[in-house]
N, C-alpha and C positions, 0 to 999 in steps of 0.2 A: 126670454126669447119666445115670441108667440109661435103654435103651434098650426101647420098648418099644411095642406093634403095637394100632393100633386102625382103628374104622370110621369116615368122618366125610361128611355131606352137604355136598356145596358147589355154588353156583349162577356160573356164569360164563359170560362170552358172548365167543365166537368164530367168526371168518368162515369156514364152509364151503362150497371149491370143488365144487358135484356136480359129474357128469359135465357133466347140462343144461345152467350156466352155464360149464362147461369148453366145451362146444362151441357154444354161441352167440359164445363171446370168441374161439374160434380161427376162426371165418367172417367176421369183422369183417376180418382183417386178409388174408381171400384175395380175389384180385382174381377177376372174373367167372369168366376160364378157368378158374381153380382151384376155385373153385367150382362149376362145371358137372363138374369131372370128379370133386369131391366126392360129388357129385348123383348121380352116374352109378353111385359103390360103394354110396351108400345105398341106391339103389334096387334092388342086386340081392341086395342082403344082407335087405332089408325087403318081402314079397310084398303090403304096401298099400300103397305108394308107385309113381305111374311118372308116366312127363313128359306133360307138356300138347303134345300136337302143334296145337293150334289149334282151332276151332270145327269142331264134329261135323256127318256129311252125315245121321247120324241112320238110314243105309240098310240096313246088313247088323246079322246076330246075331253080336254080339264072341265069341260059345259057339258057336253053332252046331247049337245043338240044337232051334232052331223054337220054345223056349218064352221067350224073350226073356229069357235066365239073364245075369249079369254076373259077370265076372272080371278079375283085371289084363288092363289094355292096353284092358278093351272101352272102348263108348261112353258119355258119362253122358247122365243124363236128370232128371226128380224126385227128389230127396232125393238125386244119386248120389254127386257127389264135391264137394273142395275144392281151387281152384288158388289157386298162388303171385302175383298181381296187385295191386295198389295201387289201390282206388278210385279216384284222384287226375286229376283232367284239369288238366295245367301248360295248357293250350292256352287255357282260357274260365274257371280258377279252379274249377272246378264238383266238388265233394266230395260223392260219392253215400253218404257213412261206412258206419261198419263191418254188414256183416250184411246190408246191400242183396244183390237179385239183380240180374245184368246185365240188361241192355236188352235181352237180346236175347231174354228167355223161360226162360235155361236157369237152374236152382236154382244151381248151382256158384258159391260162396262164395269170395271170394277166401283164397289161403292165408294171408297175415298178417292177413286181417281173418275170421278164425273167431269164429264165437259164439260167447258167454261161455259158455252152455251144454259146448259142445263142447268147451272148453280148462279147465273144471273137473273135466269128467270126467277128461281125457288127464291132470293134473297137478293134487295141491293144493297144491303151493306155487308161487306169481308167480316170474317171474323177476326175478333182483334184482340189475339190472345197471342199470349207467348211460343205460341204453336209455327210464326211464322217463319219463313227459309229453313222446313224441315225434308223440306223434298229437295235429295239430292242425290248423288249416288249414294247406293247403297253399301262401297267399300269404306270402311273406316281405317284410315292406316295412321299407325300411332308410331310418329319415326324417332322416337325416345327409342325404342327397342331394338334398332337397327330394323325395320319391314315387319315388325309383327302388325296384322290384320284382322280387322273382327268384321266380318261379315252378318249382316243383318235383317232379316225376312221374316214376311207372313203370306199365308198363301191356300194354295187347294190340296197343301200335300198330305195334309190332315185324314181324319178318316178310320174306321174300323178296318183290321183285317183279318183273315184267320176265314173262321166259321159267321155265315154272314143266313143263315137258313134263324127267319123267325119262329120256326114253329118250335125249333131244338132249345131247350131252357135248364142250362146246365145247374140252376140251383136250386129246379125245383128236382133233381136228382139227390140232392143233400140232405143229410140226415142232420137233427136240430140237436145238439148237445143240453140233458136235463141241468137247468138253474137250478139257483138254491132252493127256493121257493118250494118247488116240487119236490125236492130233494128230502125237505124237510118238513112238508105237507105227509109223504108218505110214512116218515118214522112217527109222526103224530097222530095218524089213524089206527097204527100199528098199537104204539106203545101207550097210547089214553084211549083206549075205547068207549071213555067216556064222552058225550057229543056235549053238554058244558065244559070239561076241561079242552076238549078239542078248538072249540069256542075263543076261550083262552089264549089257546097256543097260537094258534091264526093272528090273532093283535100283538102275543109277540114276534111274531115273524113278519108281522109287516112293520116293526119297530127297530128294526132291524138298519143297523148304518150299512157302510158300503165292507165296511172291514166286518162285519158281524159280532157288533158290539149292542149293548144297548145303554147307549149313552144319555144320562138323565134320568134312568130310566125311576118312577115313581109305583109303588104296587098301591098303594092307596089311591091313586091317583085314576088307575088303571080298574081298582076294583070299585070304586063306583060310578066309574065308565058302564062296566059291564052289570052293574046290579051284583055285585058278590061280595064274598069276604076277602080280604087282604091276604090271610092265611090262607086260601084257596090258589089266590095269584101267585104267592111262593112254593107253592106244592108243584104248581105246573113248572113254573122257573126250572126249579130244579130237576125236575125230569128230563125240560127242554134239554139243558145243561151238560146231557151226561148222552145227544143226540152225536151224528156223526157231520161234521169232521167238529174232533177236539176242541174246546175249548169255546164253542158259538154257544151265546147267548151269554156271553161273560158284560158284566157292569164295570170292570175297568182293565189295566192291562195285570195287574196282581191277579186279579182274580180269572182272567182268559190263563195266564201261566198256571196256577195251579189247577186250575181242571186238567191240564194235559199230563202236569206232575204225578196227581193225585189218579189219572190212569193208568198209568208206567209204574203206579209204584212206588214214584221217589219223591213224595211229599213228606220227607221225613222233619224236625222240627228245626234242625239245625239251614235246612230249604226254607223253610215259612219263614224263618227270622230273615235271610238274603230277601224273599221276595218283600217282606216289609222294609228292606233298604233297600231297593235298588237305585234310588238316587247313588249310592255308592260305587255300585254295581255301573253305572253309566261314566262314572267320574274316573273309572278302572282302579278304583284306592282301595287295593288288593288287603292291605296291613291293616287296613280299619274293617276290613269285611272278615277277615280270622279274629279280630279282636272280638266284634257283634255274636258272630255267629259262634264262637268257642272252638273253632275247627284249626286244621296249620294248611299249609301252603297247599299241599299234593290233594285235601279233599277240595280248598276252594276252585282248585285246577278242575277238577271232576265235576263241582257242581254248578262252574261256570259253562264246562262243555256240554251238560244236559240242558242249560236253558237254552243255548246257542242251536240245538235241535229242536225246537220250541215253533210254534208260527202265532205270533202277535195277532195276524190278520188272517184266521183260517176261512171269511166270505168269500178273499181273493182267491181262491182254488178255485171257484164254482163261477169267477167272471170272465164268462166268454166273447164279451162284448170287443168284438178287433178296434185296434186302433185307429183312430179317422186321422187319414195318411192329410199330408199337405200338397195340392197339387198345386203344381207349378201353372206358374203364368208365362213364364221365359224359358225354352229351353238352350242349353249352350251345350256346345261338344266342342272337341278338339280338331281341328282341319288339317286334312290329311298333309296339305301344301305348306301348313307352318298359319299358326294365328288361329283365330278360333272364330266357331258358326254360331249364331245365337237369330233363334224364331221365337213369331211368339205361339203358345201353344194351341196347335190346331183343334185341339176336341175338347174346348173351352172358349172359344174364340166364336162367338157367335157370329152369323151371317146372315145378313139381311138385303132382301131386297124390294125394290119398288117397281112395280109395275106400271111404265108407262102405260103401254095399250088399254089396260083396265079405263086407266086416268081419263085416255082420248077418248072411249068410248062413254063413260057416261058424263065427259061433262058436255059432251053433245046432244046428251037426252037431256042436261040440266036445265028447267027453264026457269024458276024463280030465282030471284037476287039471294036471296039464303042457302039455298043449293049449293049454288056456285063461290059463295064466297067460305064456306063448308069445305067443297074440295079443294079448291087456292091452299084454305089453311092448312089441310090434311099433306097435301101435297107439297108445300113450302117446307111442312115441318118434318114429311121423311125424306127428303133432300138434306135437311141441315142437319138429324140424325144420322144419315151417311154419312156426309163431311165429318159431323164429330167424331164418327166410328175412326178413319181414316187420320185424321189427325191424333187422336189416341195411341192408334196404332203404333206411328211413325215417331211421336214423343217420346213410348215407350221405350223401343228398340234404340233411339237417340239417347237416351241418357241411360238405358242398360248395358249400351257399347262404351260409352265413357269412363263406367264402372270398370268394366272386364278390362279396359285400357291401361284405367291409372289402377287397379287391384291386378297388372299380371303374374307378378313373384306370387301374389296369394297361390293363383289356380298351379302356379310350377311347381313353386316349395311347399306351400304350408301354408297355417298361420300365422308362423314364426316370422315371417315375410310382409303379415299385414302391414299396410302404413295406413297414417295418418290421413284421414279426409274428410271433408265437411259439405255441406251443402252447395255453399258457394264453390269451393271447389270448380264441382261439377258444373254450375251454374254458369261460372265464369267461362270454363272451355265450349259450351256448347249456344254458347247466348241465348240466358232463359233466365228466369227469375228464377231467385230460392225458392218462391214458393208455388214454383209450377215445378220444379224437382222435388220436393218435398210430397207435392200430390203427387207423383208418379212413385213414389218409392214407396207409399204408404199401401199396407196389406199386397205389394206384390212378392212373388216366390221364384227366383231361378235358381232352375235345377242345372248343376253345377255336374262337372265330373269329380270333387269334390263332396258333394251331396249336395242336399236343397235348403237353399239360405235366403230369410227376405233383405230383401234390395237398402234395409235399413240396416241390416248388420255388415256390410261393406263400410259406414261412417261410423270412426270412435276418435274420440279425441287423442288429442299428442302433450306425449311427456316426455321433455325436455330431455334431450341429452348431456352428459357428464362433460364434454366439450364447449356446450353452449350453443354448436351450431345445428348434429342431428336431431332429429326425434324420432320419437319411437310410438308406435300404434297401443293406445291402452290395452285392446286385445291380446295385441301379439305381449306385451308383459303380463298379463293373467297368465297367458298359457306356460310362460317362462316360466311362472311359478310356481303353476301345479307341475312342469317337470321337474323342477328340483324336488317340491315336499315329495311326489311319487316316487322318487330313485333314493331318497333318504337311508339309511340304515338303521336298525333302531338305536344303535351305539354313540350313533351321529344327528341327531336332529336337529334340522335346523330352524334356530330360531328368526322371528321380526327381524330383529337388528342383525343377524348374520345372513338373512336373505339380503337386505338393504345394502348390505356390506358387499355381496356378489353383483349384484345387480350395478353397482356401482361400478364394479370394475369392469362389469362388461361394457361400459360406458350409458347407463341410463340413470339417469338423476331423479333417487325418489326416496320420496318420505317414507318413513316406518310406519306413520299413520294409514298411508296411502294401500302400503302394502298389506295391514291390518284389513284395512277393509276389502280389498279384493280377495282375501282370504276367505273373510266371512261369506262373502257375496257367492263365493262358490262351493260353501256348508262345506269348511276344512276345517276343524277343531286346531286348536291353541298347540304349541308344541309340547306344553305338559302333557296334553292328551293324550293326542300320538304319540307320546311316550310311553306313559302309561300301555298302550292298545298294544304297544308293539311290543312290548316288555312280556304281557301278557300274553302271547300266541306264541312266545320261544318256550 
């Protein structure tokens, strides 16, 4: 067949990612913070965009030049700008839709609820994402439950309150609690007054793990680091060693125990030979640790309850680093009328707005063709950054309510109440794709009256019921489990196969493997152990 070269028309149709719906799909799946610090690059890269600091005092010239001119950062007024807000009151139901002005006088449009005027200019093509038929009322009534309702908002109700005086700085009143560091700087200047051995000590204290170990640690290693002898490095050790709190600067956990032994007193040899078993000692095989160590029952009693007073990890005294809390993305409460409220959360919830008038005004000083096709793009693309904001929004709170819907025995009863749910699921009642739910649930957090749970721990798979027909939440069977090994006796322990055996009758249908590993999964030792453990504390 000869080969040979032509033109031809052909008609086909394929999905094209723009940037637009490239960056509407990548803000779905940041959580607030992330998106506020989003906010915060578009804004400096885009000169008609800046944040909503709150409602205006209306008092000074944002210019400053007496003629009441407008520029980024000033004040809006008539026709001035558009912020990122949600018509929406979850509180009384009340839906002011799109294109209203606030209550309060001022023109400023909310940002995902822009005029159709204003969003035909900025873009002619719709966004064509699964975001579509998200704007509806804001009541969600989920009539499985006989009228239970989830109300769903974002809004201006956000906000600091209290003490609101900049100059007052409650934590520069706070006194700073002394670290290890210093802690152990000062017994070092103290107890080596030599400024080589001090030397020394300084490299082991920054060798230092989190638990105040010094794991790996090499003196040869260390002493021709420093230019010295080996001997030297262990002279200092050992001082270090005998520093406060107990047992820092220990090379394994044998050796952190006996320094605290060996200052109490009770490193006696019948003790040394335990701490060279303690594989034993964790295994709780009481009969082989009197055999080891020469002793009977009543001493191993006594010299199990001197290590039990013991700290493996004496660095953690001296860590005062607070816990980095999880802030919510969603918050949810219970509604006074029956059904429950769920916003999204306001002092995480960045706002943004675009300054028309900025816009009108220079692009009527703009006179070259690059100026002006400059602002168009500036100004197309904080328009379509609103809508994105705004449909974000509204995703969220959509498939957050769908949650709280089909999880309500969770927030009533318990755990013990979770069901079964998946993706699709949700996907199927609210028409979206899995994988526009899947982005919405990824790294968000609602704070729950319950406490604070991400939007991914609501879906776990389903295990079959003993009937064939229910199922049961893998969740909520962990938890069954750890209630039974916690209420055990130690006379009574229960084993794999007589858990399986329960679980059965309570009609859930599960393997002993199955139950094996959710065991493990939630660091429960074997029922020999907890035998053993429990044997041991009577």
């Amino acid at each position: 067949m000869a080969l040979a070269q032509r033109l031809d028309l052909r008609q086909a149709q394929t999905l094209v990612m723009t940037p637009q719906l490239q960056q509407a799909i990548k803000l779905l799946q940041l959580s607030n913070i992330e998106l506020s610090d989003f906010v915060d690059r578009e804004i400096e890269q885009n000169p008609l965009l800046e944040r909503d600091s709150g409602p205006s005092d209306g008092g000074s010239d944002p210019v400053g030049d007496g003629a009441g001119g407008e520029a980024p950062g000033g004040l809006d007024g008539p026709g001035g700008m558009e912020a990122n807000g949600l018509s929406i009151d979850g509180l009384n139901g009340r839906d002011d839709g799109p294109g209203l002005a606030p209550s309060d006088g001022r023109t400023r449009d909310t940002v995902e609820m822009t005029s159709s005027d204003t969003m035909a200019s900025s873009s002619e093509a719709p966004l064509d994402t699964d975001f579509e038929n998200v704007y509806g009322d804001d009541r969600f009534s989920d009539g499985s439950d006989g009228g239970s309702e989830v109300y769903g908002s974002y809004g201006e109700r956000g906000g600091r309150s209290g003490f609101e005086d900049d100059d007052s700085n409650l934590e520069a009143t706070l006194t700073s609690e002394k670290n290890l560091r210093d802690h152990l700087t000062e017994q070092l200047k103290i107890d080596l007054p030599d400024l080589g051995d001090q030397l020394i000590g300084l490299a082991l204290i920054d060798m230092l793990d989190e638990a105040g170990w010094l794991v790996g640690f090499d003196a040869q290693a260390l002493a021709e680091q420093l230019g010295c002898g080996a001997d030297r490095v262990e002279r200092v050790l050992a001082a270090c060693q005998r520093f406060d709190p107990p047992g820092i600067f220990a090379r394994s956990l044998k050796e952190c125990l006996a320094i605290q032994l060996r200052e109490k007193n009770r490193l006696d040899p019948a003790m040394a030979t335990l701490l060279d078993n303690l594989e034993l000692l964790a295994a709780r095989n009481l009969p082989a640790i009197m055999k080891v160590c020469g002793v009977d029952a009543e001493d191993v009693a006594d010299m199990v309850a001197d290590i039990r007073k013991l700290n493996p990890k004496p660095a953690l005294a001296f860590d005062h680093t607070p816990a980095q809390l999880v802030t919510p993305d969603i918050l949810m409460r219970a509604n006074p009328g029956g059904g429950w409220l769920i916003d999204l959360n306001p002092d995480t919830l960045p706002r943004v707005l675009v300054n028309h008038r900025y816009f009108a005004r220079i692009s009527d000083s703009a006179k070259s063709k690059a100026d002006k096709e400059y602002l168009s793009e500036r100004f197309q693309s904080a328009n379509w950054l609103v809508k994105s904001l705004h449909q974000r929004a509204t995703t969220i709170l959509k498939v957050a309510s769908e949650i709280i819907r089909q999880q309500d025995a969770f927030f009533i009863h318990g755990v013990s109440h979770l069901r079964p749910l998946i993706l699709r699921d949700i996907a199927e009642a609210i028409g979206m794709h899995e994988s526009t739910v899947s982005r919405v649930t990824t790294n968000k957090f609602m704070a729950t009256p319950r406490g604070v749970f991400e939007l991914k721990y609501f879906f776990t798979s389903a295990i079959q019921g003993a009937d064939g027909q229910a199922s049961h939440s893998a969740e909520a069977v962990r938890h069954r489990i750890k209630t039974m090994i916690d209420a055990e006796k130690p006379d009574d322990v229960l084993s794999d196969d007589k858990l399986v055996e329960i679980l059965r009758a309570e009609g859930i249908d599960i393997a002993r493997r199955t139950v094996a590993k959710y065991r493990e999964a939630m660091k429960i030792p074997s029922s020999v152990q907890r035998r053993r453990a429990k044997m041991s504390r009577m």
